[in-house]
C-alpha positions as CSV (number, residue, x, y, z in Angstrom):
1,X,-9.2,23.9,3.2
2,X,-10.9,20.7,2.6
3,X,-10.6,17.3,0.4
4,X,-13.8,16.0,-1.2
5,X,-13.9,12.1,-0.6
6,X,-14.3,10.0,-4.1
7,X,-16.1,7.3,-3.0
8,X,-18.9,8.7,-0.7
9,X,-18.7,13.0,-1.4
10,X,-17.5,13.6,2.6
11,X,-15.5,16.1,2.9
12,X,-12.1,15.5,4.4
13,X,-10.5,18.1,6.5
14,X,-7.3,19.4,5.1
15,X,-4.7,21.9,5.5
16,X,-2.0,22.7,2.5
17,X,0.9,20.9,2.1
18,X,4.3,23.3,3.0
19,X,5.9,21.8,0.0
20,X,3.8,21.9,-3.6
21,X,0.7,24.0,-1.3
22,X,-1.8,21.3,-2.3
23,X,-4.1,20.1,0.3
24,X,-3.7,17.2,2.4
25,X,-5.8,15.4,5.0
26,X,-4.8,16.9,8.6
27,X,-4.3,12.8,9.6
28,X,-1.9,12.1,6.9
29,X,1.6,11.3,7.6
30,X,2.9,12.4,3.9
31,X,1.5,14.8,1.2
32,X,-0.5,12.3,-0.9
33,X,0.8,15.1,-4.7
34,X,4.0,15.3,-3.3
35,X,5.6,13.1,-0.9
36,X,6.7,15.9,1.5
37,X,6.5,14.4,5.7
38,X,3.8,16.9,7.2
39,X,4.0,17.7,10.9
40,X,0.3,17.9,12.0
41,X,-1.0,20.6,13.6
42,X,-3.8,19.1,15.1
43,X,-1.3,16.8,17.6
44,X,1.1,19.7,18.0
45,X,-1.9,22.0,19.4
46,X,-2.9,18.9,22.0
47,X,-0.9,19.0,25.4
48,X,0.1,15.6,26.4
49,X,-2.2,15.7,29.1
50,X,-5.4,15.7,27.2
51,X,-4.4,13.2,24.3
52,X,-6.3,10.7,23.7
53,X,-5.0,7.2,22.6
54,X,-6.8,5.3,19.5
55,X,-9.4,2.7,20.4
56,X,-8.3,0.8,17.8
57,X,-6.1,-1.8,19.0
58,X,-3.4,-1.9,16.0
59,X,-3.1,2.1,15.6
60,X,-0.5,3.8,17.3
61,X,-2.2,7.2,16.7
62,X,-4.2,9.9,19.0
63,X,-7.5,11.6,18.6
64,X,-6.9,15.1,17.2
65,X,-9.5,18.2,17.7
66,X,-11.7,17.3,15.1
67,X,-12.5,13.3,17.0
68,X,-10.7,11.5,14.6
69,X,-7.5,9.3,14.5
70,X,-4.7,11.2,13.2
71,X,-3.2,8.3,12.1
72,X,-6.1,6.3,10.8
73,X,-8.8,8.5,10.7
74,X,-11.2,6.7,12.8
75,X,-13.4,7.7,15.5
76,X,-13.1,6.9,19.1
């Protein structure tokens, strides 16, 4: 499932939301429809041996399968 970006046409990947089943971004801490936490798959599926950290200084997040920050959604 994928989200289509607004400004630019990207597409964001996405997996449904438990809750109200609408998409959400796999990086996103909280449904943006709903509100409901989501758990991401992405950082469950990485062992803690192979995570790696956010090169952005101020970001406490890891980079998930797809190369980008789960938290921000940056690249390494």
């Amino acid at each position: 499932m994928n989200l289509t970006c607004e400004e630019c046409g990207a597409n964001i990947a996405s997996d449904e939301c438990e809750k109200c089943r609408l998409p959400a971004p796999l990086w996103a801490k909280f449904c943006p429809h709903c509100g409901q936490e989501l758990v991401s798959k992405q950082v469950s599926k990485l062992s803690k041996k192979k995570r790696q950290l956010c090169s952005d200084e101020s970001c406490i997040g890891i980079i998930g399968a797809d190369g980008l920050c789960v938290e921000c959604g940056k690249r390494p």
